[in-house]
VOGU-3710 file (C-alpha; in Angstrom, 3 decimals, decimal comma):
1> xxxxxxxxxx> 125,687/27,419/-173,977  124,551/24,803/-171,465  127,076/25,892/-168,907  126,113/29,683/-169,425  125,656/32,235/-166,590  124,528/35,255/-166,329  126,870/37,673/-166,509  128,733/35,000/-169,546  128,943/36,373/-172,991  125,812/34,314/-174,130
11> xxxxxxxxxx> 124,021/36,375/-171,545  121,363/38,791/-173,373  119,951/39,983/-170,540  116,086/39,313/-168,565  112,601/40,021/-170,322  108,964/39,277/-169,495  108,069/39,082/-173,211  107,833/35,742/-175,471  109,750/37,220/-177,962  112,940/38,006/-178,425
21> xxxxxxxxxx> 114,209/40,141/-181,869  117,768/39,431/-183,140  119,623/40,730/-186,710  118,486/44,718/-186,476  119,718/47,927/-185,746  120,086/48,279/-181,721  119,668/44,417/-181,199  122,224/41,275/-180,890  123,978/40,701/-184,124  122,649/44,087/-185,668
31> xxxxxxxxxx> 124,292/43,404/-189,379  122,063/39,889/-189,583  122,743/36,271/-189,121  125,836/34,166/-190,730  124,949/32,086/-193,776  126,219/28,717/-192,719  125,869/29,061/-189,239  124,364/27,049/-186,440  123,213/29,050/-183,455  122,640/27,724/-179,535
41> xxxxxxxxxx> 119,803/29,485/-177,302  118,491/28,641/-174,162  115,354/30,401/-171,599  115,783/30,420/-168,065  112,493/31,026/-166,216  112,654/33,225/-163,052  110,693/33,596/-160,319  112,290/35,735/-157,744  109,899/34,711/-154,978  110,123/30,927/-155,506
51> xxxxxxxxxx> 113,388/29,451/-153,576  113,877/27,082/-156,567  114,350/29,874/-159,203  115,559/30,101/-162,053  115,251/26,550/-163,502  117,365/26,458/-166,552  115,900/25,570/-169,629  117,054/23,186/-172,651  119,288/24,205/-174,827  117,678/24,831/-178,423
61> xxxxxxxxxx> 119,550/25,263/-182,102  118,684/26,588/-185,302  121,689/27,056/-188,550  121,082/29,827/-190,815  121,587/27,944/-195,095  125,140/28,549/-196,388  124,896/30,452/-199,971  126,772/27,712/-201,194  125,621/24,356/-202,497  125,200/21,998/-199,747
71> xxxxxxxxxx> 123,459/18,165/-198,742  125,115/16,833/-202,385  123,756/13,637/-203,652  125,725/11,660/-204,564  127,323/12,444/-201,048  130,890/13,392/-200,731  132,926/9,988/-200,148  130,345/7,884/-201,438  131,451/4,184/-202,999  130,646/3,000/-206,001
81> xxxxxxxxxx> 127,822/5,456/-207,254  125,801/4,311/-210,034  127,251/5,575/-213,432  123,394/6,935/-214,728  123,099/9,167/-211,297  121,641/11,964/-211,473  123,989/14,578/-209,209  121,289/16,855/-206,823  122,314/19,317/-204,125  120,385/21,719/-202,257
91> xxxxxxxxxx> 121,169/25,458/-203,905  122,644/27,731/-201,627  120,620/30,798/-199,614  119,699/33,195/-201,795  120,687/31,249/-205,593  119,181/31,767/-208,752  121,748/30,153/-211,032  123,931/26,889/-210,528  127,315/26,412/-212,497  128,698/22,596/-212,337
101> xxxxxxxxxx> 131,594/21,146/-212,442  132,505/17,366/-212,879  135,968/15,687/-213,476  138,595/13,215/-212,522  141,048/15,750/-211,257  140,411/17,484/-208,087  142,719/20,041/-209,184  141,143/20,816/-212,281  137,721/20,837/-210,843  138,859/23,231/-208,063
111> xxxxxxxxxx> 140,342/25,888/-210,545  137,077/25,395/-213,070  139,992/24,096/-216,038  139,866/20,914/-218,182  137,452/20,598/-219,481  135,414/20,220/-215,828  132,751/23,176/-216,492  129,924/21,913/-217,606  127,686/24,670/-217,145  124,980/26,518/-215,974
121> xxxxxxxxxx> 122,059/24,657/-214,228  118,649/26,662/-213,592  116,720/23,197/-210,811  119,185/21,846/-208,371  119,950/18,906/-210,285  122,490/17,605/-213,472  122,346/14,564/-215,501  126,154/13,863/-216,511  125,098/10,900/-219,095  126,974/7,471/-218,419
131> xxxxxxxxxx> 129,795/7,781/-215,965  132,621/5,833/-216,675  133,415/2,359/-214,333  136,366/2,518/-212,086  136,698/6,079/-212,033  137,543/8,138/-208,799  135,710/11,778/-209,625  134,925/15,303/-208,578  132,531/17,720/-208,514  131,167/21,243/-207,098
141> xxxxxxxxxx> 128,514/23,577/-208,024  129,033/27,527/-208,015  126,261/29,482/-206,969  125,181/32,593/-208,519  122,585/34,462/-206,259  122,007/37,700/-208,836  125,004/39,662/-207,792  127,901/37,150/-206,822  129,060/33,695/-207,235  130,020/31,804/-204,549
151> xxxxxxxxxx> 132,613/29,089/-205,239  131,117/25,642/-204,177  132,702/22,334/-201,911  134,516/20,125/-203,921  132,915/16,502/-203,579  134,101/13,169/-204,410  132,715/9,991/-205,003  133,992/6,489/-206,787  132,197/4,376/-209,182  131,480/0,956/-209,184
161> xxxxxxxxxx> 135,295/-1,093/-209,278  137,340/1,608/-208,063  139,389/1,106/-204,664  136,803/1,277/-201,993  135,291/-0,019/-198,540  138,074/1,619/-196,232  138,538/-0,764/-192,708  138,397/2,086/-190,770  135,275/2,951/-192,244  135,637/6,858/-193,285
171> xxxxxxxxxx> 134,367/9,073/-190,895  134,469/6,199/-187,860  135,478/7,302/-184,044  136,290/5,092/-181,071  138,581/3,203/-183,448  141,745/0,906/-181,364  144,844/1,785/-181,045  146,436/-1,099/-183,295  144,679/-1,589/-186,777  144,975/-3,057/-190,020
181> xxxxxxxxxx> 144,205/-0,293/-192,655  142,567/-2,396/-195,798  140,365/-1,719/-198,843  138,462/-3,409/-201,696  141,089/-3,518/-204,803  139,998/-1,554/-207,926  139,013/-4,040/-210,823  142,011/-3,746/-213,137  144,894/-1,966/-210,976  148,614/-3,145/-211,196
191> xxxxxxxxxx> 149,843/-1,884/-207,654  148,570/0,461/-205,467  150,323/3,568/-203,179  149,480/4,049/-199,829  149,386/7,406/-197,843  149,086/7,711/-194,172  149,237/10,776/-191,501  147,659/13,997/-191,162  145,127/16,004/-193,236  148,338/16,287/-195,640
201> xxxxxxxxxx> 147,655/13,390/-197,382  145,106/15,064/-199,159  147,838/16,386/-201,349  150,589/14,200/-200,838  152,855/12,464/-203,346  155,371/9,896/-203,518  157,736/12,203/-202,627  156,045/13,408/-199,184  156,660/12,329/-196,034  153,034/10,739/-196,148
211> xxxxxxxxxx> 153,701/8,489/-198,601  154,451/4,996/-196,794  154,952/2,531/-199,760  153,243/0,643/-202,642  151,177/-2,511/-202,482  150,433/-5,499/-204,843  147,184/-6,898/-205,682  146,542/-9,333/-203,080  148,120/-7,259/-200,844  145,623/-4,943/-200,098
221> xxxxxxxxxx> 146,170/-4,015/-196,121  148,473/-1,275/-194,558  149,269/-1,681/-190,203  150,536/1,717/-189,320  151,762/0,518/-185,891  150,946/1,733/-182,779  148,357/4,852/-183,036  148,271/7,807/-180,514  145,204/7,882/-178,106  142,155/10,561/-179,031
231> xxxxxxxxxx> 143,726/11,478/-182,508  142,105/11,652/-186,322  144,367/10,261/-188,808  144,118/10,376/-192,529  144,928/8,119/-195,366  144,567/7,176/-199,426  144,953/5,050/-201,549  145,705/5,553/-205,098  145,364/3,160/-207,733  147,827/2,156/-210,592
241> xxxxxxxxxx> 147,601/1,103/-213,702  150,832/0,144/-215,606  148,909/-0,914/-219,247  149,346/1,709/-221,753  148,615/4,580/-221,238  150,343/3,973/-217,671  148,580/6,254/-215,249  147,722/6,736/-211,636  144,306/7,581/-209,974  143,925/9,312/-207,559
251> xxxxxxxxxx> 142,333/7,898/-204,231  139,845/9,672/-202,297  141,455/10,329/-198,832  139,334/8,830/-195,911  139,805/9,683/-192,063  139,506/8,048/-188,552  139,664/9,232/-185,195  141,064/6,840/-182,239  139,493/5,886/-178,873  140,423/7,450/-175,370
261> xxxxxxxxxx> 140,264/4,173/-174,174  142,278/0,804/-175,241  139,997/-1,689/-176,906  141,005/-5,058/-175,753  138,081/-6,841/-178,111  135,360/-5,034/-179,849  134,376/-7,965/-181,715  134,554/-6,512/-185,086  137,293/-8,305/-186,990  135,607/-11,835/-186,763
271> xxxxxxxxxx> 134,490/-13,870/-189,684  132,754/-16,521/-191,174  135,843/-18,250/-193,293  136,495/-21,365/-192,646  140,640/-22,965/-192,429  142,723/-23,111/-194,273  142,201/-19,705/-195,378  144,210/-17,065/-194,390  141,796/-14,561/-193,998  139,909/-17,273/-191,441
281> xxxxxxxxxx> 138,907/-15,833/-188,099  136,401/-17,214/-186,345  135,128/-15,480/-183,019  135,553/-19,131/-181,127  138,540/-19,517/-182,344  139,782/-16,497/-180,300  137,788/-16,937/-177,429  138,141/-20,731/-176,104  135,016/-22,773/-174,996  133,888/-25,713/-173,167
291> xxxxxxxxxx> 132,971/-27,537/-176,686  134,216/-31,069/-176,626  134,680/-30,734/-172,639  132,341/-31,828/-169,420  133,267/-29,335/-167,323  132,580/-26,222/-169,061  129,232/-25,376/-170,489  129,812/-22,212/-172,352  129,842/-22,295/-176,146  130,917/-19,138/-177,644
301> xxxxxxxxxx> 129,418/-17,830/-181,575  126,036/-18,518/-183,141  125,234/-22,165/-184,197  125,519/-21,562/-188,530  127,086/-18,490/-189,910  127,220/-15,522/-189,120  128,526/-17,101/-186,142  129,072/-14,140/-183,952  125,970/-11,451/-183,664  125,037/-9,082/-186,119
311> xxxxxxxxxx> 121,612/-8,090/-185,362  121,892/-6,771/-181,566  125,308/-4,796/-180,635  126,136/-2,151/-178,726  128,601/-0,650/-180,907  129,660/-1,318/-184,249  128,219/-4,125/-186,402  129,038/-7,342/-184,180  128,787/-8,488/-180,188  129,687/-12,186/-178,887
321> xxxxxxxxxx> 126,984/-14,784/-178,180  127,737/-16,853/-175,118  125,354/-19,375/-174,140  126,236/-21,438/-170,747  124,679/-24,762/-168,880  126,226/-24,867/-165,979  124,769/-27,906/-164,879  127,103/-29,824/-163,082  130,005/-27,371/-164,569  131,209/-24,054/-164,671
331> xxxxxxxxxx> 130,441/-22,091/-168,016  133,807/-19,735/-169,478  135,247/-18,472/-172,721  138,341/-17,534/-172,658  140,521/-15,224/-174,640  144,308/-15,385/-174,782  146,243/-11,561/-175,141  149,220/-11,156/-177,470  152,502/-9,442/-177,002  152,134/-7,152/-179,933
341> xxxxxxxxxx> 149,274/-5,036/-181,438  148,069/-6,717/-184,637  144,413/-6,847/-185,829  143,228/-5,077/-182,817  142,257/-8,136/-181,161  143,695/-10,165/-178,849  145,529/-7,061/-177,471  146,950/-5,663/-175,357  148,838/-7,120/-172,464  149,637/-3,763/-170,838
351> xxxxxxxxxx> 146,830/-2,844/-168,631  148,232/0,093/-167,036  149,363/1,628/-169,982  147,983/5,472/-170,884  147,612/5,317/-167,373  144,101/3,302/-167,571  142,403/2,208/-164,282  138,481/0,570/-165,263  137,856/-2,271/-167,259  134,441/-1,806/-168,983
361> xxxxxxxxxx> 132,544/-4,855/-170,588  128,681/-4,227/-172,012  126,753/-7,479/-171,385  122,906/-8,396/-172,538  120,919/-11,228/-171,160  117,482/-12,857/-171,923  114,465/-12,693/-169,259  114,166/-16,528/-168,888  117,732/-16,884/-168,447  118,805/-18,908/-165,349
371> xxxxxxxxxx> 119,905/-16,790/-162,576  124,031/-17,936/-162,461  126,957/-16,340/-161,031  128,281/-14,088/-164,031  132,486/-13,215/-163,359  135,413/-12,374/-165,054  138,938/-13,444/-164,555  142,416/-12,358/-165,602  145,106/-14,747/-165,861  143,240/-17,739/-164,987
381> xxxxxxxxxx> 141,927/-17,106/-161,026  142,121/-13,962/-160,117  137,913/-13,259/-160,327  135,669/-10,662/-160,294  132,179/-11,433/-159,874  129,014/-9,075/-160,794  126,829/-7,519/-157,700  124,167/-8,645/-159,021  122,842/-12,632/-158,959  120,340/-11,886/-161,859
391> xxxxxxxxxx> 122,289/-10,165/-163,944  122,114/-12,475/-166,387  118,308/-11,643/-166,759  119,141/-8,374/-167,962  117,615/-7,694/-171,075  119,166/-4,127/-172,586  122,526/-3,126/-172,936  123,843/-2,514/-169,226  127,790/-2,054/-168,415  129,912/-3,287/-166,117
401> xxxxxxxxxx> 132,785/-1,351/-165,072  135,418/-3,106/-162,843  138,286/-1,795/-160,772  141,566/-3,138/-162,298  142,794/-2,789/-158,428  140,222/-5,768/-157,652  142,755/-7,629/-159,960  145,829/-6,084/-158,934  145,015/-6,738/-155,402  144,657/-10,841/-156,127
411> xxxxxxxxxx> 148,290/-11,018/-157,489  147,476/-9,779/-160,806  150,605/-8,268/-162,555  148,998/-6,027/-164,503  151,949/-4,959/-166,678  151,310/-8,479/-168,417  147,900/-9,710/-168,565  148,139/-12,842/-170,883  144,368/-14,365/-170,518  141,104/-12,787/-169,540
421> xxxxxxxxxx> 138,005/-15,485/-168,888  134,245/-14,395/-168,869  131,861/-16,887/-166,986  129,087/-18,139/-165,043  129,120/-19,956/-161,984  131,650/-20,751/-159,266  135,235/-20,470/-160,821  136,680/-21,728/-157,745  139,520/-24,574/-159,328  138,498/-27,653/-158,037
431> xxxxxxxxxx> 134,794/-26,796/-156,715  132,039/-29,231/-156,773  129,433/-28,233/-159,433  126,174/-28,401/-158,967  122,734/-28,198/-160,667  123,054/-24,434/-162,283  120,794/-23,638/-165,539  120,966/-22,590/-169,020  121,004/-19,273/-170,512  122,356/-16,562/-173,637
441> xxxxxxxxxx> 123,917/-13,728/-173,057  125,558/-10,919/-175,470  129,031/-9,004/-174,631  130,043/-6,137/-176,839  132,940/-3,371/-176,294  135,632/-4,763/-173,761  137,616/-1,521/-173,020  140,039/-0,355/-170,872  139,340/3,340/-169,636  141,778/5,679/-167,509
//
């Protein structure tokens, strides 16, 4: 609609009037508007004796109610729902009657058997007494407008203990191209079985090619391997329970869709847990400071827990604090790339790979912040530094996009970048340092673009 001309099938022609009629007889879309719909409209104003007509208007939107049930609460996917909810929806265009459905099997719910009617509703609202803990469950409401019924969404939802908190969050874009798939465990299971692929899964079983294996408690994690570039994925977990009477529950299946760009640190798998743990990592223990040093004043992570930021990103729900004193030093932290994709950090090595050309890094800085040299460098001395002196002063979310040919062209091979250094300050090896200041900066979404 924004790109319409006239002459385009969008086109409805000029008018002088304010008004413009729509749904009758002799005008656009004579048999009415689509339930369910969203429509896109946009006024040009023309002035044929002005040489800067027309100037294009905005583009405005309206959507037309489905006469289904729609905006359910509780909301399709949502974790661990308390079991005295109250189930609400918004009643289709047109509905005078409401016929619910509730049940553990999304079969049964979708073919109205099992037991899963439990009847008709006159407000937009059912109370389905105490739902049970650890339960994965289904629902839908029918609406009856006076003359048909029209067959309702199925929703899901889990209740407190069930398998939950996908890593992918459900839903999320942007997401790396080599995760981890985890989850919370359910309470009580035994094992679990894990399905991964396309929109399949939804009905997969351990005999489809979407099945990919079964899990222990404790062992609650699933790396797919490498994932394809701009693509939505889909994946479940199902919980089992070997005590008698054995039986399997069925996982809600949650998506993702991947980034168009290689992520080479979003910042989001750092933690708070200290060594020996397994689970420990630490954002300065992937990206190495000047801490115990003299000649390098940067000192990556927040001072107590959570040590990196959690308040001010740019994307996600985490950025890196760097704080640098360059006084009489050069400030740098320092992160070194691994051969193979793992967590999604410290990856990749490849920078030419999908055919990728920019680096982008988003940065944040602090008013009184002293004016230093900011730079970054791949493979120890081949350095970038910013336009800009006071960059550092920046105080909003501002990116930095770097050509990887500025690299490339210092010796750079960038089939096999192993380290990649942000700083402040003269990274010159071997310079004199000199009197430089103090300041704290944020860096969020290091990416690789083509």
């Amino acid at each position: 609609m924004n790109g319409a001309t006239v002459g385009a099938p969008a086109f409805r022609g000029n008018q002088t009037a304010t008004n413009y009629v729509i749904g009758l007889p002799g005008f656009p879309f004579p048999d009415g508007l689509v339930p369910g719909t969203t429509y896109y409209w946009r006024i040009d104003a023309v002035n044929n004796a002005e040489p800067n007509s027309p100037w294009k208007g905005d583009v405005w939107s309206f959507s037309i109610p489905p006469k289904t049930a729609y905006n359910p609460d509780p909301a399709d996917g949502a974790e661990f729902v308390d079991p005295n909810a109250t189930f609400n929806w918004t009643p289709g265009f047109g509905a005078k009657l409401h016929h619910v459905y509730i049940g553990d099997s999304l079969a049964d719910v979708n073919d109205g058997t099992g037991g899963t009617y439990k009847g008709p509703a006159g407000p937009a609202s059912y109370s389905p007494g105490p739902l049970d803990r650890e339960k994965i469950l289904y629902w839908r409401v029918d609406e009856f407008d006076g003359v048909d019924t029209h067959k309702g969404d199925i929703w899901g939802f889990t209740t407190p203990g069930a398998v939950g908190n996908p890593r992918p969050a459900n839903g999320s874009v942007g997401i790396g191209h080599a995760q981890i798939l985890s989850w919370t465990p359910a309470d009580n299971a035994t094992s679990y079985e894990v399905y991964f692929g396309t929109e399949a899964v939804k009905n997969a079983t351990t005999a489809s090619p979407e099945y990919v294996g079964a899990r222990a408690p404790g062992s609650e994690s699933y790396d797919p391997g490498k994932l394809v570039w701009n693509t939505t994925y889909f994946w479940r977990v199902d919980a089992v329970y070997d005590s008698a009477p054995a039986r399997t529950v069925k996982g809600l299946a949650w998506s993702f869709t991947t980034a168009d760009f290689i992520a080479v640190d979003d910042f989001e798998p750092y933690n708070d847990i200290d060594p020996p743990e397994m689970a420990s990592n630490k954002i300065f223990e992937a990206w190495t400071d000047g801490f115990g040093t003299t000649t390098n004043g940067a000192l990556v992570g927040n001072e107590l827990p959570p040590y990196a930021e959690q308040s001010i990103v740019h994307g996600g729900g985490q950025s890196m604090p760097l704080s640098y004193n360059n006084n009489l030093s050069t400030s740098e932290a320092t992160m070194t790339l691994a051969h193979s994709a793992g967590s999604g950090q410290a990856y990749p090595r490849d920078w030419t790979e999908q055919g990728v050309t920019k680096l982008s890094l988003w940065f944040r800085g602090k008013s009184g912040n002293a004016a230093e040299r900011m730079f970054v460098a791949l493979n120890g001395n081949a350095v970038v530094y910013h336009d800009e002196q006071n960059a550092s002063r920046t105080t909003t979310w501002t990116e930095w996009v770097i050509d990887l040919l500025a690299f490339a062209d210092q010796g750079v091979d960038l089939t096999n970048v192993d380290r990649i250094t942000i700083g402040f300050g003269n990274k010159i090896p071997g310079a004199p340092g000199s009197a430089g200041g103090l300041g704290e900066m944020l860096f969020d979404d290091i990416r690789l673009y083509r």
